[in-house]
N, C-alpha and C positions, 0 to 999 in steps of 0.2 A: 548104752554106750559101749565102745568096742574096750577092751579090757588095757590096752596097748595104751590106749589117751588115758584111761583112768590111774592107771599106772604114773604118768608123768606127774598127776598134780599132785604139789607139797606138803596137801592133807588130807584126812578122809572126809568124804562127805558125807552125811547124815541124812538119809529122806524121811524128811519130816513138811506136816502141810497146815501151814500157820496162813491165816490172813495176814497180809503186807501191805502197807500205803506208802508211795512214792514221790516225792517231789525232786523235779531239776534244780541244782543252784546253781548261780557264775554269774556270766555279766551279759548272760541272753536278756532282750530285755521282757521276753514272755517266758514264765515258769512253768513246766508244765506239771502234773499230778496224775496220782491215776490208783487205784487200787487194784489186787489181784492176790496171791497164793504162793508161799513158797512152794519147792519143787526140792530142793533140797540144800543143807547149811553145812559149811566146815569151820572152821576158825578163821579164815579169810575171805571166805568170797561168799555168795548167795547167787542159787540159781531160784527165780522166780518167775510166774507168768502173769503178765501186764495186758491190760487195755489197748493199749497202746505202743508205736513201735519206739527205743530209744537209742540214740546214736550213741555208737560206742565211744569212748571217751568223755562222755557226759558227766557230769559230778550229780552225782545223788544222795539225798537224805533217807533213809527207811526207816520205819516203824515198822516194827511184829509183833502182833498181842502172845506174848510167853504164854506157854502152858502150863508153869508152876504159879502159885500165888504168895505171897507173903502171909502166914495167917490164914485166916478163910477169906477174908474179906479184902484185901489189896492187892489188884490186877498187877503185873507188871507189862513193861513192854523193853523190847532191844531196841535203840535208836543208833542206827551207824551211819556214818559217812563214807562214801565212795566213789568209785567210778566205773562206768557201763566199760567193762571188757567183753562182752561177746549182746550180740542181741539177733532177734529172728521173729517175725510177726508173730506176737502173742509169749514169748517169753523174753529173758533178759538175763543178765548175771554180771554180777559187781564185785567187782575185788575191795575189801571191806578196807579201811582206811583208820576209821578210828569206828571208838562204838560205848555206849555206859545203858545200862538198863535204867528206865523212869518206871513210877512206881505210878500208877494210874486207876480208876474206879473201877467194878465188878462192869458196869456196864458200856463205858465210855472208852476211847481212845486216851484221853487227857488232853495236853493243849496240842495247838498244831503243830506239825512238823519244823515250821517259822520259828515259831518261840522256845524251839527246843535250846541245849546248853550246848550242843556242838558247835565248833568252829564255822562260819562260813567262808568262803574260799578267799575274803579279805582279811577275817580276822584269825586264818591260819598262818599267817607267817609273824609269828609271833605274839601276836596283841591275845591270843585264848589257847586255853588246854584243854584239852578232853579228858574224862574221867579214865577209860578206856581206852586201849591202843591194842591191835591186832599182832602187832609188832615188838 
């Protein structure tokens, strides 16, 4: 990246390369998903590459299987809430919204992204909190 654009954003970013699983939320009435790779993570936003293309302004869910563990034996994951600010066939980047780490098995995800504790875009205006805010 040219130094000039890295320079504008609010935080550093970190290249780190995590598995990530994705889902659209809102009131589309098909959801889509998809898995892929971070690309690199700051305190706000996630650039990662995707399956699939995503339109920017999309609201998204993500899970990252964390690289620390609790113990030896309990996975963790980052589950945040967002939205698609830039996207290009085969990557994407979300400006993180909210976010709380779930604590998940050695070898599994945990549950789906669905049943996770974040907000969905009806039960954010007030009716649910998130553990985590970027903000």
């Amino acid at each position: 990246m040219n130094n000039a654009i890295d320079d504008q954003r609010p935080a550093n970013r970190f290249p780190i390369e995590l598995p990530i699983r994705f889902e659209t939320i809102g009131r589309r009435k098909s959801q889509e998903s998809g898995l892929g790779q971070t690309i690199n993570i700051s305190s706000n936003a996630i650039l990662f590459t995707t399956d699939q293309f995503l339109n920017p302004g999309y609201r998204v869910k993500v899970a990252i299987r964390w690289p620390v563990r609790l113990g030896t034996s309990v996975g963790l994951q980052l589950v945040a809430l967002g939205r698609v600010i830039w996207s290009e066939q085969g990557s994407a980047a979300i400006e993180i919204q909210r976010h709380e780490f779930h604590t998940c098995s050695k070898t599994t995800w945990g549950p789906s992204l669905s049943a996770g504790t974040l907000p969905t875009e009806n039960e954010e205006h007030g009716v649910a909190t998130a553990a985590g805010s970027s903000r």
